[in-house]
Backbone and ligand atoms as CSV (ligand in chain L), in Angstrom:
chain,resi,resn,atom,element,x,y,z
A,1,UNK,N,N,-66.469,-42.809,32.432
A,1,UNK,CA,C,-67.603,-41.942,32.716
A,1,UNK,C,C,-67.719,-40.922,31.586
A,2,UNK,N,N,-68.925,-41.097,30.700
A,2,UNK,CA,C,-68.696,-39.913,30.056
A,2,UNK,C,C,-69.216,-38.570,30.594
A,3,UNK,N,N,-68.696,-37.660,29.466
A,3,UNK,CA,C,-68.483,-36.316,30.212
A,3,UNK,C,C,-67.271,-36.065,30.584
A,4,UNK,N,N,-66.686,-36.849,31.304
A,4,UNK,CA,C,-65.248,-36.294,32.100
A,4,UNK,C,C,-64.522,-36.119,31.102
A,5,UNK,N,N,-63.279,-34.876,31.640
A,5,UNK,CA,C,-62.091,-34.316,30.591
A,5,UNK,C,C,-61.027,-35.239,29.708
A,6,UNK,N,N,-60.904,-34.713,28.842
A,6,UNK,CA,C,-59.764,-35.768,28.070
A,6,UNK,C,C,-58.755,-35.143,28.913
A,7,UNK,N,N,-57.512,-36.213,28.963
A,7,UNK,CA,C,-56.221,-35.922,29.731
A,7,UNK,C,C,-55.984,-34.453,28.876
A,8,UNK,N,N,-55.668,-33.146,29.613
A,8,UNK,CA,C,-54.695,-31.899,29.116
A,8,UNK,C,C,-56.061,-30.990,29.152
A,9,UNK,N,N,-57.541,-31.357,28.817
A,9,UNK,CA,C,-58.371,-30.292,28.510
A,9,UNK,C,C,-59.238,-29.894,29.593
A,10,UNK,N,N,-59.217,-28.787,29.533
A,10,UNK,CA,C,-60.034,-27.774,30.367
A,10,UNK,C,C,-61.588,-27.506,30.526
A,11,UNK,N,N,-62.043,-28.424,29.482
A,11,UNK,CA,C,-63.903,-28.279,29.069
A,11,UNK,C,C,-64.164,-29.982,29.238
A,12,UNK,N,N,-65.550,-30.029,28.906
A,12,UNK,CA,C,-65.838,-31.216,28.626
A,12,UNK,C,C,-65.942,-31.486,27.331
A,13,UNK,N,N,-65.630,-32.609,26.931
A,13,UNK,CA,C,-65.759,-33.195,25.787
A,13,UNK,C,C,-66.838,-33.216,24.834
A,14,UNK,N,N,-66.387,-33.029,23.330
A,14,UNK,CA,C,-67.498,-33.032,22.188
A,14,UNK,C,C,-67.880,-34.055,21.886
A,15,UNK,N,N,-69.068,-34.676,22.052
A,15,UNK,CA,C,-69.583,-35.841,21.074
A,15,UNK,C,C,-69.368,-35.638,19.539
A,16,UNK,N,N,-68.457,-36.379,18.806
A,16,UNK,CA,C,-68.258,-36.184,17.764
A,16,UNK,C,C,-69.409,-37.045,16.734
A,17,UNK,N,N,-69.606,-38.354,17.027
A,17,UNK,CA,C,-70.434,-39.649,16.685
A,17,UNK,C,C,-70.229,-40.695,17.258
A,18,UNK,N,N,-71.460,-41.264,16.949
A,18,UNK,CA,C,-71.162,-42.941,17.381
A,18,UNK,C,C,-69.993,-43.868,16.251
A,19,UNK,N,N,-69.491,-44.980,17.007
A,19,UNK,CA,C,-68.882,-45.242,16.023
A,19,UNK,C,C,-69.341,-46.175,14.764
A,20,UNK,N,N,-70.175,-46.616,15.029
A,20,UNK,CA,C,-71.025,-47.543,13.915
A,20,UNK,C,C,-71.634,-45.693,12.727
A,21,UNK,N,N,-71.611,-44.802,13.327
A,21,UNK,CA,C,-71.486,-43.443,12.226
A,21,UNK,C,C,-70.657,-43.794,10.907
A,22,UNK,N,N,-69.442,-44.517,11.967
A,22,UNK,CA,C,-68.256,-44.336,10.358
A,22,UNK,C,C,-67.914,-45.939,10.512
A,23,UNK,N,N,-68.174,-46.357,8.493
A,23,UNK,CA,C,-67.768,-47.766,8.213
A,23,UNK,C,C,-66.965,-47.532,9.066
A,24,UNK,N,N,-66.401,-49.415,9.056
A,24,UNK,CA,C,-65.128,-49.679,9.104
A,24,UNK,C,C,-64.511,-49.562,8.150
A,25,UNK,N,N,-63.024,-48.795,8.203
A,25,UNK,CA,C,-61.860,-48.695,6.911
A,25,UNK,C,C,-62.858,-47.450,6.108
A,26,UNK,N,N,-63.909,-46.769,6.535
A,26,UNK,CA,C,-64.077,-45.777,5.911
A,26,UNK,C,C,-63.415,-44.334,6.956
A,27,UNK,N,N,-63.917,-43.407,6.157
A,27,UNK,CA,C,-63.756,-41.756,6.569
A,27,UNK,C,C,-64.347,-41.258,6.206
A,28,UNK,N,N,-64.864,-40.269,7.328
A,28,UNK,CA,C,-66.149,-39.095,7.559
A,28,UNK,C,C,-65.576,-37.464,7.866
A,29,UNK,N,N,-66.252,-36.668,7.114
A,29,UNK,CA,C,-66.061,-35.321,7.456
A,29,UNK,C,C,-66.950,-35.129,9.003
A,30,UNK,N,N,-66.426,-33.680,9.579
A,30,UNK,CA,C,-67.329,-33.276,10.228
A,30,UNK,C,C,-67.486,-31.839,10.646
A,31,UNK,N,N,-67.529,-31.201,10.701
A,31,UNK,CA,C,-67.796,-29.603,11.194
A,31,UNK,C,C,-66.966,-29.432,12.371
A,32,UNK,N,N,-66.232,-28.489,11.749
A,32,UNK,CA,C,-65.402,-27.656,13.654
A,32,UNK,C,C,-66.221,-27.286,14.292
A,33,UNK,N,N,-65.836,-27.000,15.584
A,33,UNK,CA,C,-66.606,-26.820,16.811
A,33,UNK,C,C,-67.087,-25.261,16.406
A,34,UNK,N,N,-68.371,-24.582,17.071
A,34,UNK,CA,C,-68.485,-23.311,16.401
A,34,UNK,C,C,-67.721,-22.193,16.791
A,35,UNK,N,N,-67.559,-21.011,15.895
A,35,UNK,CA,C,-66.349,-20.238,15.594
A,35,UNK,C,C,-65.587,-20.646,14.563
A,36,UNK,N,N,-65.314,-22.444,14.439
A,36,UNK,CA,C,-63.676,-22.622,13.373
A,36,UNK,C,C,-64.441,-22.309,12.202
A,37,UNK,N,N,-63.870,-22.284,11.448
A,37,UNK,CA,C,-63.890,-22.527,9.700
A,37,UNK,C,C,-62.762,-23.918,9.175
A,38,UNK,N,N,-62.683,-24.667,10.356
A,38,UNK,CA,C,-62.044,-25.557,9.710
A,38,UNK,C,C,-62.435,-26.909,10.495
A,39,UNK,N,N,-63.209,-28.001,9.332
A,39,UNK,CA,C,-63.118,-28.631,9.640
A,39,UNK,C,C,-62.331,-29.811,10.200
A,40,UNK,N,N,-63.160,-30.859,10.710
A,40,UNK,CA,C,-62.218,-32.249,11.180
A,40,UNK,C,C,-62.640,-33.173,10.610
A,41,UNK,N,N,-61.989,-34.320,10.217
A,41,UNK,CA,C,-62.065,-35.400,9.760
A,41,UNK,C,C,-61.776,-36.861,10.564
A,42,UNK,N,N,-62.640,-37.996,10.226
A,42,UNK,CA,C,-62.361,-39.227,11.430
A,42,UNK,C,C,-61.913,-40.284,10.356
A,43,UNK,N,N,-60.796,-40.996,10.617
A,43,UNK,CA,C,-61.234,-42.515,9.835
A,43,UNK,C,C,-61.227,-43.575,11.064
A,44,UNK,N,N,-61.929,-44.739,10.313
A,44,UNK,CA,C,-62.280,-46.077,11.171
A,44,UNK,C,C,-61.413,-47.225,11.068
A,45,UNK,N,N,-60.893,-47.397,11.923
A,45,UNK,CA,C,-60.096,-49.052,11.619
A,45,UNK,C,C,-60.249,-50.201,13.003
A,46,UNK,N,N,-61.730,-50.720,12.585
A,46,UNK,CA,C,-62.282,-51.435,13.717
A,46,UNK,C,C,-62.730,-50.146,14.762
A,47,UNK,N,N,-62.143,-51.026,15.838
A,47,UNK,CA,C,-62.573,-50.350,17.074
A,47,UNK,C,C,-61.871,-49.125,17.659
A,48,UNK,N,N,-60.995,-48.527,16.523
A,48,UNK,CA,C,-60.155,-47.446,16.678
A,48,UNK,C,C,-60.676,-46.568,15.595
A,49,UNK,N,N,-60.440,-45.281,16.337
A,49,UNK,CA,C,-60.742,-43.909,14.968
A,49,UNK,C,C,-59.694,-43.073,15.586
A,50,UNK,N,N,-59.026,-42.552,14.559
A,50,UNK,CA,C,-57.973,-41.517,14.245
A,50,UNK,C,C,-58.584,-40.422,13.654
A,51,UNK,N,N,-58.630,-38.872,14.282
A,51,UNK,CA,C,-59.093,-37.829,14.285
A,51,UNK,C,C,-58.096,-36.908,13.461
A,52,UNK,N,N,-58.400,-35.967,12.974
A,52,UNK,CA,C,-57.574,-35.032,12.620
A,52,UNK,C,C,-58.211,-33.424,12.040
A,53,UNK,N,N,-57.501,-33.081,12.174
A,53,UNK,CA,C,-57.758,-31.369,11.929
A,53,UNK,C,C,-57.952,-31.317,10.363
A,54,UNK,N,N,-58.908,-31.072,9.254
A,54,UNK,CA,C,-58.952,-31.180,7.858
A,54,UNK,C,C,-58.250,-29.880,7.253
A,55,UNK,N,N,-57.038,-29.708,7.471
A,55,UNK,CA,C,-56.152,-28.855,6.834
A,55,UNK,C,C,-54.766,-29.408,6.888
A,56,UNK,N,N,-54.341,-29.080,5.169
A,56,UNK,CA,C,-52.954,-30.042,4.879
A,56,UNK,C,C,-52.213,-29.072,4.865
A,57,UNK,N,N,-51.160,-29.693,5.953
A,57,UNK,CA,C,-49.862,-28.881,6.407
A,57,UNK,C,C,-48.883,-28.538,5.219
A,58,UNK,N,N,-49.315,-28.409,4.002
A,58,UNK,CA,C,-48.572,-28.065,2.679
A,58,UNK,C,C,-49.387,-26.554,2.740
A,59,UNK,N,N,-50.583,-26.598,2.281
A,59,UNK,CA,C,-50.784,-24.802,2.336
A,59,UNK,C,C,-51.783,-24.689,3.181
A,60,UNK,N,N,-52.491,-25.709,3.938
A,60,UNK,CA,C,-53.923,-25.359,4.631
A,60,UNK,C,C,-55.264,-25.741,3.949
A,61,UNK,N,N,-54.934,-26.103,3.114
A,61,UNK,CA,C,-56.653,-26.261,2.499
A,61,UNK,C,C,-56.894,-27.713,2.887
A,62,UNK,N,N,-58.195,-27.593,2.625
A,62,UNK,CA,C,-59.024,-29.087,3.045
A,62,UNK,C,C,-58.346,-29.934,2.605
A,63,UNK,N,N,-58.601,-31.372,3.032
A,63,UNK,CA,C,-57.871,-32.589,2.308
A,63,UNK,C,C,-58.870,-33.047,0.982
A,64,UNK,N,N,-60.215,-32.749,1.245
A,64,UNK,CA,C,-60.619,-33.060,0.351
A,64,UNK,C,C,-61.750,-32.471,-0.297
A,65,UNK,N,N,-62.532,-32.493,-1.466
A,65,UNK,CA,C,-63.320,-31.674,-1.969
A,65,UNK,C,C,-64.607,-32.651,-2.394
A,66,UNK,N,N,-64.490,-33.926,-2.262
A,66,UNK,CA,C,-66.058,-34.577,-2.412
A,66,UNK,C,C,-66.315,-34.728,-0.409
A,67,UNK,N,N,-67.554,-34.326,-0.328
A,67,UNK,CA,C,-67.891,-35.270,0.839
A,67,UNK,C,C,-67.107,-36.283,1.430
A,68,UNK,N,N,-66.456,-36.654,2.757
A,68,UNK,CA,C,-66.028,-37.586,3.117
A,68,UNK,C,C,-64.913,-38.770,2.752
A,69,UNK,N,N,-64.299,-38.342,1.171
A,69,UNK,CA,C,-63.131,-38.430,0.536
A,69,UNK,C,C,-62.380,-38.294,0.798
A,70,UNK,N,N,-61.385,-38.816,1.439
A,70,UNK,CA,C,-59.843,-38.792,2.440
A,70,UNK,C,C,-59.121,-39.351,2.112
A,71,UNK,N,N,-59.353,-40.471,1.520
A,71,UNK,CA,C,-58.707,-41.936,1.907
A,71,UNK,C,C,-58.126,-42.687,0.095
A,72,UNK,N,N,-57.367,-42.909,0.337
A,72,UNK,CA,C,-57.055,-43.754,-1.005
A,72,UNK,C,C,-57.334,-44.797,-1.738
A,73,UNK,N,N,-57.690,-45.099,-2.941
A,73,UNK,CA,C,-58.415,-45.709,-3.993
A,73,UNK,C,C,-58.640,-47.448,-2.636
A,74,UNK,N,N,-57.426,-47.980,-2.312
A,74,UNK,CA,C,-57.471,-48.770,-1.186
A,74,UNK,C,C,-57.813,-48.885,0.015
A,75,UNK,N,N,-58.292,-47.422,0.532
A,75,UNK,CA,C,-58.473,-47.095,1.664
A,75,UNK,C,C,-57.421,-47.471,3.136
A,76,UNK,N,N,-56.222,-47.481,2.133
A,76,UNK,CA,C,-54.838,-47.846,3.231
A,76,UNK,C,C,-53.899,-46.403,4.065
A,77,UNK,N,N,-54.420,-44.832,2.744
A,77,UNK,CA,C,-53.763,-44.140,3.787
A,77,UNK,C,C,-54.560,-42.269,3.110
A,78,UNK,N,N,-54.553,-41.771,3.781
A,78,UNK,CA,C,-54.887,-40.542,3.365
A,78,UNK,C,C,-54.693,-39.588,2.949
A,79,UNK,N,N,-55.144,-38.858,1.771
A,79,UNK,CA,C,-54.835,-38.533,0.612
A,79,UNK,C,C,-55.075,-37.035,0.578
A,80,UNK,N,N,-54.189,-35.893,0.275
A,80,UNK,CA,C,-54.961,-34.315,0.179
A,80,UNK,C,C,-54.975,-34.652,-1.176
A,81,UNK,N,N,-56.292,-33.808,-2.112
A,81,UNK,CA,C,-56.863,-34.225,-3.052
A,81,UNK,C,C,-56.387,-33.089,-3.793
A,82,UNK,N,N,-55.207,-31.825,-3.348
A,82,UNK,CA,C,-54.616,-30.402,-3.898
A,82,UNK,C,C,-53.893,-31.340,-4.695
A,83,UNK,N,N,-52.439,-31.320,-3.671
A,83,UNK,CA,C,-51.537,-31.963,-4.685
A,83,UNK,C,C,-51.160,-33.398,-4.022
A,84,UNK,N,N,-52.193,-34.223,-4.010
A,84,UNK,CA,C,-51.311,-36.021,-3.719
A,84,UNK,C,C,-50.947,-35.855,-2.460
A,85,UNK,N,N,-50.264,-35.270,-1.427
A,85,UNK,CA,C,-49.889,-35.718,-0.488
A,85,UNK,C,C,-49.920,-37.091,-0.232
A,86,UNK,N,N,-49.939,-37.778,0.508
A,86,UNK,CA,C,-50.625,-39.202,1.631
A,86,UNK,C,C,-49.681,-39.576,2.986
A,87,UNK,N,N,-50.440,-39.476,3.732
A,87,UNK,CA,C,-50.414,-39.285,4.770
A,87,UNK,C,C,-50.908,-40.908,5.378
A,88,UNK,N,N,-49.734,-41.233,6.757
A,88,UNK,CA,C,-50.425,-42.257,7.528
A,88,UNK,C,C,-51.640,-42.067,7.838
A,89,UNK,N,N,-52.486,-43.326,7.750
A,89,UNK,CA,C,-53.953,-42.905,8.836
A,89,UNK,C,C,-53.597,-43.202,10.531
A,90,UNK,N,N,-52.379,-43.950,11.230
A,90,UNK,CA,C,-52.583,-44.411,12.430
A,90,UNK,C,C,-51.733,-42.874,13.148
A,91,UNK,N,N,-51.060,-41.828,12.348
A,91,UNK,CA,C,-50.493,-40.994,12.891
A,91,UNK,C,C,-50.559,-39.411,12.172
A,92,UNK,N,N,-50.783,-39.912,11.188
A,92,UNK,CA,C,-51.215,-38.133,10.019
A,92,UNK,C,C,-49.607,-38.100,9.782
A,93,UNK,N,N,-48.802,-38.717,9.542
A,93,UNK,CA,C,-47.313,-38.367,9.125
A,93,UNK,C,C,-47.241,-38.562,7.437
A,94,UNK,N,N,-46.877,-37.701,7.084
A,94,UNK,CA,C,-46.863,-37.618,5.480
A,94,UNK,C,C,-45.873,-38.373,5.015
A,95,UNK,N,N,-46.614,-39.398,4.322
A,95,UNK,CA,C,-45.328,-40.183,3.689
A,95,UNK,C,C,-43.914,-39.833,2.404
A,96,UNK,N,N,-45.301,-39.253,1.366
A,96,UNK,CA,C,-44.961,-38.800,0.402
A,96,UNK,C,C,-45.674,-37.328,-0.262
A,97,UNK,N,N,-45.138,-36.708,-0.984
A,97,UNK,CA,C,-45.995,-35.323,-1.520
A,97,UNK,C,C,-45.162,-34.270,-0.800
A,98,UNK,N,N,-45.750,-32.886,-1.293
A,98,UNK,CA,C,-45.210,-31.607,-1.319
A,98,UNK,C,C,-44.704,-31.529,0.546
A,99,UNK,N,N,-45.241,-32.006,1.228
A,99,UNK,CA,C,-45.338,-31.708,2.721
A,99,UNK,C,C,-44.604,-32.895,3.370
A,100,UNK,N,N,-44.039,-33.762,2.396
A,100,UNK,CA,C,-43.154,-35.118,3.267
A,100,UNK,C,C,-42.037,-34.668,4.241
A,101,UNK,N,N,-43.056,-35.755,5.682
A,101,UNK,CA,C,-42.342,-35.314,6.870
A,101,UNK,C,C,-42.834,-34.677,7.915
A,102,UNK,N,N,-43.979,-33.794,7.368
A,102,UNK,CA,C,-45.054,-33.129,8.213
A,102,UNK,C,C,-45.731,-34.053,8.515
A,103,UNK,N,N,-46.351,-33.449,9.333
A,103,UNK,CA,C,-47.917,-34.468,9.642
A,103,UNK,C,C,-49.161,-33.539,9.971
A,104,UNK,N,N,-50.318,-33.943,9.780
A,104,UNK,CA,C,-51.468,-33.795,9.881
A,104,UNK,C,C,-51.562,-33.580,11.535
A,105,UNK,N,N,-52.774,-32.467,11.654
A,105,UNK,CA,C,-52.954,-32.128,13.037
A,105,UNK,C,C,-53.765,-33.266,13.720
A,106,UNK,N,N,-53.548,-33.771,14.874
A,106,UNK,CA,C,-54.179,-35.235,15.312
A,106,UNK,C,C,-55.063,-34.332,16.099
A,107,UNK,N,N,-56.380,-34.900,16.761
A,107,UNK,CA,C,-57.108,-34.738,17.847
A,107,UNK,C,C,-56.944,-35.809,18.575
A,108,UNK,N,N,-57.055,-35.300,20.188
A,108,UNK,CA,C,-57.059,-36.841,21.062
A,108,UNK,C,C,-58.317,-36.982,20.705
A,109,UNK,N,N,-58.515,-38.627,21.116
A,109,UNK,CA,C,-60.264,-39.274,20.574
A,109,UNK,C,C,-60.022,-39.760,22.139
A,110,UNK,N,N,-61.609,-40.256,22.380
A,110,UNK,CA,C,-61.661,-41.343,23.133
A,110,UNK,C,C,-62.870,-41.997,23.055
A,111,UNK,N,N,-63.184,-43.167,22.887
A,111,UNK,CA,C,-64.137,-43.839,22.990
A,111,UNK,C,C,-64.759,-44.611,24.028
A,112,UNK,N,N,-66.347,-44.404,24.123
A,112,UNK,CA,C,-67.148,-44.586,25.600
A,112,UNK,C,C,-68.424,-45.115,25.216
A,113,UNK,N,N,-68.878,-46.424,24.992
A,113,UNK,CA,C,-69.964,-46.968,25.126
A,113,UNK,C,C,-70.360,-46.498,23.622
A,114,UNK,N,N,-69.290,-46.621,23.024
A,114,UNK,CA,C,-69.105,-46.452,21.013
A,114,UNK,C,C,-69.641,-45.416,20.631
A,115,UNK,N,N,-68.995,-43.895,21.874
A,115,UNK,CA,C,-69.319,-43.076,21.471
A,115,UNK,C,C,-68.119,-42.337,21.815
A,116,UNK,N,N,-67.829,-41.626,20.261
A,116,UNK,CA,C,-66.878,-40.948,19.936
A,116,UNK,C,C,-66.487,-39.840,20.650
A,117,UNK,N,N,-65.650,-39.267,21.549
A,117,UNK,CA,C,-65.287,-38.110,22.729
A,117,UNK,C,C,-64.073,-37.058,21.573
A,118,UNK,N,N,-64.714,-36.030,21.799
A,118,UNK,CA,C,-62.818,-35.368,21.097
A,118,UNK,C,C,-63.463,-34.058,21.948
A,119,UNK,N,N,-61.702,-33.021,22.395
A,119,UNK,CA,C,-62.041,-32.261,23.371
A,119,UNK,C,C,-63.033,-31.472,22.346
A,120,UNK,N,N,-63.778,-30.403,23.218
A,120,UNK,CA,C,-64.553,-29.682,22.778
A,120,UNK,C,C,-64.091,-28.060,21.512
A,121,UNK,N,N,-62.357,-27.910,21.798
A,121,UNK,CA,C,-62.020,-27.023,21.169
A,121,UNK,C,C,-61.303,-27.626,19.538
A,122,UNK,N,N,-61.455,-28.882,19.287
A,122,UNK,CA,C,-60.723,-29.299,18.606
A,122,UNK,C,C,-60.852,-28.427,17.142
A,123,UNK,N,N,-60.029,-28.045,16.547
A,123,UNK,CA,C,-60.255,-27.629,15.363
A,123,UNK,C,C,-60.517,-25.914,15.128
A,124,UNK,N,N,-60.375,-25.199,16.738
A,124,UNK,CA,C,-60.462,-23.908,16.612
A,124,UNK,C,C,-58.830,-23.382,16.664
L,1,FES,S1,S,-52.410,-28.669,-0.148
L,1,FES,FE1,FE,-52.289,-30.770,0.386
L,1,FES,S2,S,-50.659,-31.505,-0.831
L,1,FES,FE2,FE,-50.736,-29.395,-1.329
């Protein structure tokens, strides 16, 4: 049913996009909910999207500085564009770079009639 709460949250859920929004094997920016100054970021792998908070747990700054640029020359894992990091896409765990070991802030997702759900505070 959409509308109803993601498991843990207290509001109803943000329509983030549809998922035909984001290729497959691509990644999309998107605007925090209002108040943040920090955005979120989605990538696509099929019928799954992995959400995340667009600040790298090395100093905080964006992951990336072109439009929708996340992702690596292969589009196999995700990239802060400061210093290299890369990061899993199925978990935000840093493989390699200044922050190896951290991980990237996840949002729960959920998907409903290929439309993208994330709670409504995500990213504040
Ligand atoms: S800010 Fe992302 S690797 Fe340094």
């Amino acid at each position: 049913m959409r509308g109803s709460l993601l498991p843990g949250m207290a509001q109803p859920p943000r329509t983030l996009c549809h998922l035909s929004d984001i290729p497959d094997g691509a990644a999309r920016g998107f605007p925090g909910p209002p108040g943040s100054f920090i955005g979120l970021f989605a990538v696509r792998r099929g019928k799954q999207v992995f959400v995340y908070v667009n600040s790298c747990p090395h100093i905080g700054t964006s992951l990336n500085l072109m439009p929708d640029r996340f992702l690596s020359a292969d589009g196999a894992l995700i990239v802060c564009v400061t210093h290299g990091a890369e990061f899993r896409i199925e978990d935000g765990y840093c493989l390699r770079g200044p922050c190896s070991g951290d991980r990237l802030e996840a949002v729960p997702v959920r998907i409903e009639d290929g439309t993208v759900l994330i709670p409504a505070d995500a990213g504040l």
